[in-house]
C-alpha positions as CSV (number, residue, x, y, z in Angstrom):
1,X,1.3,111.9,-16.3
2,X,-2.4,110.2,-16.5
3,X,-3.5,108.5,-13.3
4,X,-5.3,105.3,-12.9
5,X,-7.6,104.7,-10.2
6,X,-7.8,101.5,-8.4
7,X,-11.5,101.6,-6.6
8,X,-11.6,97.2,-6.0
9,X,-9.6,97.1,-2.7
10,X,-8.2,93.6,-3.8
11,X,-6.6,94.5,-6.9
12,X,-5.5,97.7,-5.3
13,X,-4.1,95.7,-2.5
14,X,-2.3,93.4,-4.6
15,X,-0.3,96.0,-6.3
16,X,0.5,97.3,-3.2
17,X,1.7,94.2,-1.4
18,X,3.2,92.6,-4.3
19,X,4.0,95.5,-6.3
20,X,2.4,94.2,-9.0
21,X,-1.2,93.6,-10.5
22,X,-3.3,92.8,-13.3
23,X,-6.0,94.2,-14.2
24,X,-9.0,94.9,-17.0
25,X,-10.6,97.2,-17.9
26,X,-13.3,98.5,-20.7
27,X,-11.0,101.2,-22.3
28,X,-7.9,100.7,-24.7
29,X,-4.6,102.8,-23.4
30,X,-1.7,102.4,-24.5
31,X,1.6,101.6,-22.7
32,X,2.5,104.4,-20.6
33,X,3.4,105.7,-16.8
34,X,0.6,106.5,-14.9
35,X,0.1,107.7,-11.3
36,X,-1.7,105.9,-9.0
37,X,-2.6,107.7,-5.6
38,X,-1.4,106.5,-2.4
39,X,1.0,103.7,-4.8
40,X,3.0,106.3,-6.8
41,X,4.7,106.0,-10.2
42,X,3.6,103.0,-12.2
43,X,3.8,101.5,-15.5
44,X,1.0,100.5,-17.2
45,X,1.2,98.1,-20.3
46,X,-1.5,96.5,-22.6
47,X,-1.2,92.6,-22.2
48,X,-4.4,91.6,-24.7
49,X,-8.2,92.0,-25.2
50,X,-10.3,89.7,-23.6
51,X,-13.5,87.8,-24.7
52,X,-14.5,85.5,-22.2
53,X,-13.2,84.9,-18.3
54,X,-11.2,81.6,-19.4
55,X,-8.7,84.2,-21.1
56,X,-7.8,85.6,-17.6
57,X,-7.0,82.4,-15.8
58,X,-3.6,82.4,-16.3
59,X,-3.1,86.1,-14.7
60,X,-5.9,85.5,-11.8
61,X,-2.9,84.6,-9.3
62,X,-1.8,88.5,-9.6
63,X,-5.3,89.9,-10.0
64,X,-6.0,89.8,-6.2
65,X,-9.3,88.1,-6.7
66,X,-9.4,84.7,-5.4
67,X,-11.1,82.7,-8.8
68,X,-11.8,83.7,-12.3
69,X,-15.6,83.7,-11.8
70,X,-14.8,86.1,-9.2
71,X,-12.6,88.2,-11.6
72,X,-15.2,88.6,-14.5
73,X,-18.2,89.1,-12.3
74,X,-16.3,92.4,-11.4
75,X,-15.3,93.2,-14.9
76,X,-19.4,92.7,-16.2
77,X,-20.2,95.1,-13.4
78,X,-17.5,98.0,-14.8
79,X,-17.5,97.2,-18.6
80,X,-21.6,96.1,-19.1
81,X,-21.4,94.6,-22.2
82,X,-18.0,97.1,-23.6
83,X,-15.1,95.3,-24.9
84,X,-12.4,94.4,-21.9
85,X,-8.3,94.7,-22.2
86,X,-6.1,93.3,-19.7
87,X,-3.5,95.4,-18.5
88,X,-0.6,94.5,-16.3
89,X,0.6,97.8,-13.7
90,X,3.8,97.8,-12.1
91,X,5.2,100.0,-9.0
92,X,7.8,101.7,-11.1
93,X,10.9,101.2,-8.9
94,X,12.0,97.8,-10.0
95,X,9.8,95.4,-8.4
96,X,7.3,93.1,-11.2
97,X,9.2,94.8,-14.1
């Protein structure tokens, strides 16, 4: 099983409280379960590529960040200038499936 890594304490806490979270990042994966360390067993599926910040704002409310311009200033600081999916991770055990 691949892990994922969860560095931004926000998103990381989101997943954790609500057992769910999205997420981007600058790498195309496919659907598949991951391991996340200190979460557990997840699911991680591909939800669509994304070219500009307003294509987020309907998944902000389960990024853990608090606005979209929050959001994608994260994102340019990962991806610099890469293409960007959006992913949406699950806890694995029923909850956000």
């Amino acid at each position: 099983m691949n892990k994922m890594e969860f560095r931004v304490r926000c998103v990381r806490g989101c997943l954790l409280r609500h057992g769910r979270v999205y997420t981007a990042r600058g790498y195309d994966m496919a659907a598949a379960y991951v391991w996340v360390d200190g979460v557990g067993r997840c699911f991680r599926r591909q939800v669509a590529e994304v070219s500009c910040k307003e294509d987020l704002q309907a998944f902000v409310r389960w990024s853990g960040f608090s606005s979209v311009d929050e959001w994608w200033r994260v994102i340019q600081g990962f991806c610099a200038g890469r293409r960007v999916w959006l992913y949406y991770v699950f806890i694995r055990n029923g909850v956000g499936e």
